[in-house]
FIKOLZA-1660 file (N, C-alpha, C; in steps of 0.1 Angstrom, whole numbers, plus 5000, padded with zeros to 4 digits):
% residues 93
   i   px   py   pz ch aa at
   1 1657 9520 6359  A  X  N
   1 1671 9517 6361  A  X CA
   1 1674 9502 6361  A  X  C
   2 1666 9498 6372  A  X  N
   2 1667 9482 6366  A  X CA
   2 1666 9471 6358  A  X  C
   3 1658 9477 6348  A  X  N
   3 1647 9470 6343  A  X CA
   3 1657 9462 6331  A  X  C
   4 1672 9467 6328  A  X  N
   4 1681 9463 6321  A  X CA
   4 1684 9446 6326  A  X  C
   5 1684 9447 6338  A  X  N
   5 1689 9432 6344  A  X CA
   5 1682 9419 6345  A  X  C
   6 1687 9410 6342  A  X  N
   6 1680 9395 6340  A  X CA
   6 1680 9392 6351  A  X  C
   7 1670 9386 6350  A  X  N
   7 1663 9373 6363  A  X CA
   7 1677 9365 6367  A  X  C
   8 1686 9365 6365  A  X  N
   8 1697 9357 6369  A  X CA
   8 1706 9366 6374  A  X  C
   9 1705 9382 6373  A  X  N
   9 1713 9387 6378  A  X CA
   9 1705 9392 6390  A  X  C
  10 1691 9391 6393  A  X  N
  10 1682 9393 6404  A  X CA
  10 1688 9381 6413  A  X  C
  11 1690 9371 6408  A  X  N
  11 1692 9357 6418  A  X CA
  11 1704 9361 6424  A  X  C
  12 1714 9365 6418  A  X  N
  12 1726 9367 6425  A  X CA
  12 1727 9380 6436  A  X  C
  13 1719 9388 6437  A  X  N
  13 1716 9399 6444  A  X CA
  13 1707 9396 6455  A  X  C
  14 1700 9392 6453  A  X  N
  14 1686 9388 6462  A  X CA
  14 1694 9385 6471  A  X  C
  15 1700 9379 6477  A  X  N
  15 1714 9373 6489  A  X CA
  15 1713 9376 6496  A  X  C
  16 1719 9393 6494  A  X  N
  16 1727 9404 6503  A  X CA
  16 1718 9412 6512  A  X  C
  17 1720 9410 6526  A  X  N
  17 1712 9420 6538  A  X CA
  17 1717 9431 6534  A  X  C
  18 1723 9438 6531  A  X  N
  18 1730 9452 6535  A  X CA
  18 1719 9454 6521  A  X  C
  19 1712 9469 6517  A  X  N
  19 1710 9471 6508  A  X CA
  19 1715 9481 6497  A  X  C
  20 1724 9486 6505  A  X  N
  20 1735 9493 6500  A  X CA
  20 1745 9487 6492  A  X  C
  21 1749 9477 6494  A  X  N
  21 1760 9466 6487  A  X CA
  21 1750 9463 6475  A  X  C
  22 1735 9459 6476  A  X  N
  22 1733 9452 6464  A  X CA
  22 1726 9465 6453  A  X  C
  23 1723 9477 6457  A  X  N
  23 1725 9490 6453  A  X CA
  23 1738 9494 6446  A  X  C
  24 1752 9491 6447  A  X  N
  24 1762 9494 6446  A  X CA
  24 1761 9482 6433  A  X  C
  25 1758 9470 6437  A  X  N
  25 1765 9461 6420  A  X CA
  25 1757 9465 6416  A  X  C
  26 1736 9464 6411  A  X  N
  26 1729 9466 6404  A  X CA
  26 1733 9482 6400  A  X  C
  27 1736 9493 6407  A  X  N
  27 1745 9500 6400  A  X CA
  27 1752 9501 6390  A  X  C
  28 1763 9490 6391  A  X  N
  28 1778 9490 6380  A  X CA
  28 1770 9480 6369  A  X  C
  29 1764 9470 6375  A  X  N
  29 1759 9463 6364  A  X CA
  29 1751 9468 6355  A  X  C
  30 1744 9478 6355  A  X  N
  30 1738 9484 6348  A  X CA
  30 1743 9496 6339  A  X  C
  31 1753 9500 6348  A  X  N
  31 1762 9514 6341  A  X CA
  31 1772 9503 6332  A  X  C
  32 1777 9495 6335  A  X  N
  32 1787 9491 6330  A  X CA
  32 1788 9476 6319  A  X  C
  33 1767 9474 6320  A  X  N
  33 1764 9466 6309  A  X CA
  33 1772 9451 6316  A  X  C
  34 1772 9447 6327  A  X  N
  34 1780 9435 6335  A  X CA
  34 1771 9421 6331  A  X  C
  35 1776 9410 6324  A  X  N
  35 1767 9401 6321  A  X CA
  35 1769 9394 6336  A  X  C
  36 1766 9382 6339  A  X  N
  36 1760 9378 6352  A  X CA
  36 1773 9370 6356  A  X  C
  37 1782 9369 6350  A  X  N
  37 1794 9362 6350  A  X CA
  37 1803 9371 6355  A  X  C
  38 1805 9380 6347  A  X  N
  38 1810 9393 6354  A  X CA
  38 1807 9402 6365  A  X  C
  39 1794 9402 6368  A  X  N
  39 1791 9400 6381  A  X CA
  39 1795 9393 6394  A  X  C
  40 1792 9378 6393  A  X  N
  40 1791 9371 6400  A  X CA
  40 1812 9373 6405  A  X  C
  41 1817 9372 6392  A  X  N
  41 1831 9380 6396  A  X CA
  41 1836 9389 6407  A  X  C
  42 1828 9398 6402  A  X  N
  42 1825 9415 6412  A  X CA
  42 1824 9409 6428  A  X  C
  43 1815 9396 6426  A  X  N
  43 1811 9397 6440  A  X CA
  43 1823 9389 6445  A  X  C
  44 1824 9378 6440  A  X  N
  44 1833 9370 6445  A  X CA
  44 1849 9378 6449  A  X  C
  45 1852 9387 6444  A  X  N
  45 1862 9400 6445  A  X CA
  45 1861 9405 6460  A  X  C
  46 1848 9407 6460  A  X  N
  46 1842 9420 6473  A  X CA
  46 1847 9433 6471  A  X  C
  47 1843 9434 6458  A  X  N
  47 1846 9444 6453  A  X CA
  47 1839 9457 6458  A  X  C
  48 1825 9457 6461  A  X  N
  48 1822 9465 6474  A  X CA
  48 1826 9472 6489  A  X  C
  49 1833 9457 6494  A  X  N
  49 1835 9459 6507  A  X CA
  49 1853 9465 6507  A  X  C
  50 1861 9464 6495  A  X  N
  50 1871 9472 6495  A  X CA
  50 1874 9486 6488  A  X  C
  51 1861 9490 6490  A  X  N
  51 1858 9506 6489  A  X CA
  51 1859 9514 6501  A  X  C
  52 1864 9527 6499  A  X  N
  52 1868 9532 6509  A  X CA
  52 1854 9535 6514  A  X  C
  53 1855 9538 6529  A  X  N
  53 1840 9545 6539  A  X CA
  53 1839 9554 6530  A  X  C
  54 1844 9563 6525  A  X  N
  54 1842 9576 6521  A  X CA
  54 1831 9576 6512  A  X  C
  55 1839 9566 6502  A  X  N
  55 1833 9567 6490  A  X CA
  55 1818 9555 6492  A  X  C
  56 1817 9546 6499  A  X  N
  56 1805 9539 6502  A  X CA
  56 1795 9552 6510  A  X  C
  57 1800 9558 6518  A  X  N
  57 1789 9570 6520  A  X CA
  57 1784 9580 6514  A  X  C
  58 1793 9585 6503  A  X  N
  58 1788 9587 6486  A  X CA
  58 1781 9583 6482  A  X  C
  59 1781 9569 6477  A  X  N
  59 1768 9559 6469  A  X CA
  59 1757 9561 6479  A  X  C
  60 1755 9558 6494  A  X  N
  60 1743 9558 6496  A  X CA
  60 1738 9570 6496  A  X  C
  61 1742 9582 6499  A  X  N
  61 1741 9600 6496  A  X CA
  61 1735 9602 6483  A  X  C
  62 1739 9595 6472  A  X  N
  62 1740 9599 6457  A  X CA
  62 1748 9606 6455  A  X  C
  63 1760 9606 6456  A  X  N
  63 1767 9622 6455  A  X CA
  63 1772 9613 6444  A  X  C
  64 1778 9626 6437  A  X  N
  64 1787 9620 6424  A  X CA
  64 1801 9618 6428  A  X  C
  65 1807 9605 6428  A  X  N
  65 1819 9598 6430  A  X CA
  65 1831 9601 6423  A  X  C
  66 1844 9604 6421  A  X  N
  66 1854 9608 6417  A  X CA
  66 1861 9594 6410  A  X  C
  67 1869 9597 6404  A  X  N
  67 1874 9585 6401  A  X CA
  67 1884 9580 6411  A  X  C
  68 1889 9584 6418  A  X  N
  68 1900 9584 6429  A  X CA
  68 1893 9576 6441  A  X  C
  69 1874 9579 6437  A  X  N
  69 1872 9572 6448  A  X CA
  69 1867 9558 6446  A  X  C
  70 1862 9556 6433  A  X  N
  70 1863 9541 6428  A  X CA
  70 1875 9528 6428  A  X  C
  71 1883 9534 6431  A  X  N
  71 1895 9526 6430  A  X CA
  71 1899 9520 6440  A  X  C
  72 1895 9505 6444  A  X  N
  72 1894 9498 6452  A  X CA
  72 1908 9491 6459  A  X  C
  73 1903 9488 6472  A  X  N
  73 1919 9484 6478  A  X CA
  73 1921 9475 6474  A  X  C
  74 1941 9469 6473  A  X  N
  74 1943 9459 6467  A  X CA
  74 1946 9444 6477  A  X  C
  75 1941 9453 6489  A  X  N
  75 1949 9440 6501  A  X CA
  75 1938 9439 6507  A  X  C
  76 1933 9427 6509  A  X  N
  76 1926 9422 6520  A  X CA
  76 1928 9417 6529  A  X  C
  77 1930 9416 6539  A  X  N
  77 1934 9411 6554  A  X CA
  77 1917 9404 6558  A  X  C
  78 1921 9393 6557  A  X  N
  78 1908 9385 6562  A  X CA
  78 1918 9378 6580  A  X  C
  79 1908 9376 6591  A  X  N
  79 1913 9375 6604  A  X CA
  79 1910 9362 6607  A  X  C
  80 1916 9349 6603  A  X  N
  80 1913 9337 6603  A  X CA
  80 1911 9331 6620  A  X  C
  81 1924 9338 6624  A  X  N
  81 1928 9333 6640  A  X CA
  81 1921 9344 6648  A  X  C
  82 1922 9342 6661  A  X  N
  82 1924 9349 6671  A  X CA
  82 1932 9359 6674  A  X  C
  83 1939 9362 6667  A  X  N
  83 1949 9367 6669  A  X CA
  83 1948 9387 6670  A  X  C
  84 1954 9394 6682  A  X  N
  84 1954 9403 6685  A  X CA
  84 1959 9413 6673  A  X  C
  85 1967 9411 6668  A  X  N
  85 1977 9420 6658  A  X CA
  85 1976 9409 6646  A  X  C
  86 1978 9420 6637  A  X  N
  86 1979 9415 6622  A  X CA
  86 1993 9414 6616  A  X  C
  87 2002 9404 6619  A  X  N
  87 2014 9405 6606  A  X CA
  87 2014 9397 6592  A  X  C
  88 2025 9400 6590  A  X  N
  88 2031 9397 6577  A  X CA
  88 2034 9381 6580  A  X  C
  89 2039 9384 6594  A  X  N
  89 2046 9366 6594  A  X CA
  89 2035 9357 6599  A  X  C
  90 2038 9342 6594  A  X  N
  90 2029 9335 6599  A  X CA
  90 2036 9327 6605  A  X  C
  91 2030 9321 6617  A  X  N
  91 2032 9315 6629  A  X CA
  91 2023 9303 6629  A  X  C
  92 2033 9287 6621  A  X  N
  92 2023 9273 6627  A  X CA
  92 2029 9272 6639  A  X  C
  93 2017 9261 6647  A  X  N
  93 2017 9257 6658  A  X CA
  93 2017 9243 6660  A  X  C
% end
């Protein structure tokens, strides 16, 4: 299965502790023919980590995925502050 991927798409993977995440690109990159650019995209996306639990417990299972379950979220909430609650509004100080 892997044997499709260049030494340059190993460099970009080698990275990742989780081995699930780097299971999941060497995955697409291989089904989906991803040059290393395109990749490196994927990652910079986190295109992994806005998969639902569901469907990341699928890939590591092997079960076969739906398309409903590939379809990644479009909002990321990253938690810069301290802050208890997540809004909309932003509050300088």
């Amino acid at each position: 299965m892997t044997d499709v991927l260049t030494y340059t798409h190993y460099c970009e993977l080698i990275w990742f502790d989780d081995y699930n995440k780097m299971n999941y690109y060497i995955k697409i990159s291989v089904e989906q023919n991803l040059s290393v650019r395109e990749l490196r995209n994927r990652i910079k996306n986190n295109e992994y980590e806005r998969l639902d639990e569901k469907t990341k417990l699928k890939l590591i299972k092997h079960e076969e995925s739906k398309i409903e379950d590939l379809i990644k979220n479009p909002i990321i909430i990253k938690k810069n502050n301290n802050y208890e609650i997540i809004s909309e509004k932003y509050y300088k100080s």
